[in-house]
C-alpha positions as CSV (number, residue, x, y, z in Angstrom):
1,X,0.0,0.0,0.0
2,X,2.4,2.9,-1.5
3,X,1.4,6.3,-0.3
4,X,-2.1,5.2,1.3
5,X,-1.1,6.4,4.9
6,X,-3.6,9.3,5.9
7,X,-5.9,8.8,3.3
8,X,-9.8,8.2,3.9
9,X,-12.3,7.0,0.8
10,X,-14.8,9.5,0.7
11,X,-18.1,8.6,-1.2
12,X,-21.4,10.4,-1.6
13,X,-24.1,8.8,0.2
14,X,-21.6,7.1,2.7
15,X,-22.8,7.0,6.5
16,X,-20.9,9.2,8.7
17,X,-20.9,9.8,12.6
18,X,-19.5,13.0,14.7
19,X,-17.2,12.4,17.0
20,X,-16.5,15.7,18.5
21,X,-19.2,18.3,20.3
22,X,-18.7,20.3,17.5
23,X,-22.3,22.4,18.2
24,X,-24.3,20.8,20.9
25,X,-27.1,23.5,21.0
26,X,-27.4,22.9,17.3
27,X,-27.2,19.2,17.2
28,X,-24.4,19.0,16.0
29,X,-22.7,16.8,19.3
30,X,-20.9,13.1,19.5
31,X,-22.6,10.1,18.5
32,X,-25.0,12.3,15.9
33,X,-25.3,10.1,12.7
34,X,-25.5,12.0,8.9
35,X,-24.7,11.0,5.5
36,X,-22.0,12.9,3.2
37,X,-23.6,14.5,0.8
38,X,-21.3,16.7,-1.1
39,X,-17.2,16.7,-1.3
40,X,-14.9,19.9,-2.5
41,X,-12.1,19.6,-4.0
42,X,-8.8,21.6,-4.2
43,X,-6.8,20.7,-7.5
44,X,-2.8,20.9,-7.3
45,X,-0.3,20.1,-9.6
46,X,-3.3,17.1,-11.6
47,X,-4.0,16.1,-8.3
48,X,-7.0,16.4,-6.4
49,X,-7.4,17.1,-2.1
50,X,-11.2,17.4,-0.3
51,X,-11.0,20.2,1.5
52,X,-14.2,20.2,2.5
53,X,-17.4,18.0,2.8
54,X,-21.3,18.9,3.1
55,X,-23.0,16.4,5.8
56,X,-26.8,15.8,6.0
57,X,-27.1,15.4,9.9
58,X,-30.3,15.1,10.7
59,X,-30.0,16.2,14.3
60,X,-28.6,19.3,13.3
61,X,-30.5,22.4,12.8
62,X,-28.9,25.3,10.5
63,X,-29.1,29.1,12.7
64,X,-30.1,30.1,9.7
65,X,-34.1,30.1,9.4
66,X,-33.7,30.6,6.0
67,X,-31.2,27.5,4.7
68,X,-32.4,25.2,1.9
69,X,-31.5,22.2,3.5
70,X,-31.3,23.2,7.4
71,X,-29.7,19.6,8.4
72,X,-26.4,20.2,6.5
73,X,-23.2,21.4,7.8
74,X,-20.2,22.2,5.7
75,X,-17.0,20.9,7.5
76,X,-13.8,22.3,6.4
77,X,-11.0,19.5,5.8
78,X,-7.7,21.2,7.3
79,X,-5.1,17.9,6.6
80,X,-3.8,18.3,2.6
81,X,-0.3,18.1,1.7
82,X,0.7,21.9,1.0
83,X,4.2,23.3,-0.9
84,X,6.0,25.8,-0.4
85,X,9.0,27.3,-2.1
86,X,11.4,28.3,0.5
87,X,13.0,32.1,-0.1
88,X,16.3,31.6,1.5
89,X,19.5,31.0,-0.7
């Protein structure tokens, strides 16, 4: 398994669970089961990092009254490889 260490198949309609208190007074707390609904990608150099997913929780309530889909959450992905070119000689 070349290169797999760190990576996680991610696949729209896949069954996900929280596993932090992320928002408790929104539902959005530890042991709260959703399904992954959406995945954003970040392309570099041909190849492609999620950097973010959209999660259908259905214990979650959006603060926003308005929301077209007030049980999803967009979670932010922080762990991609990034590059730098260094400026020291």
């Amino acid at each position: 398994a070349h290169d797999l260490a760190g990576r996680l198949p991610l696949t729209i309609g896949m069954p996900i669970i929280v596993v932090d208190n992320v928002a408790v007074e929104l539902g959005l707390c530890n042991g709260s089961p959703g399904t992954l609904v959406n995945i954003q990608y970040l392309v570099n150099r041909g190849k492609r990092y999620a950097v973010s997913v959209e999660l259908d929780v259905p214990r979650y309530t959006s603060p926003d009254k308005h929301a077209p889909h007030p049980n999803r959450v967009l979670v932010p992905l922080t762990h991609f490889p990034l590059t730098y070119q260094s400026t020291t000689n």
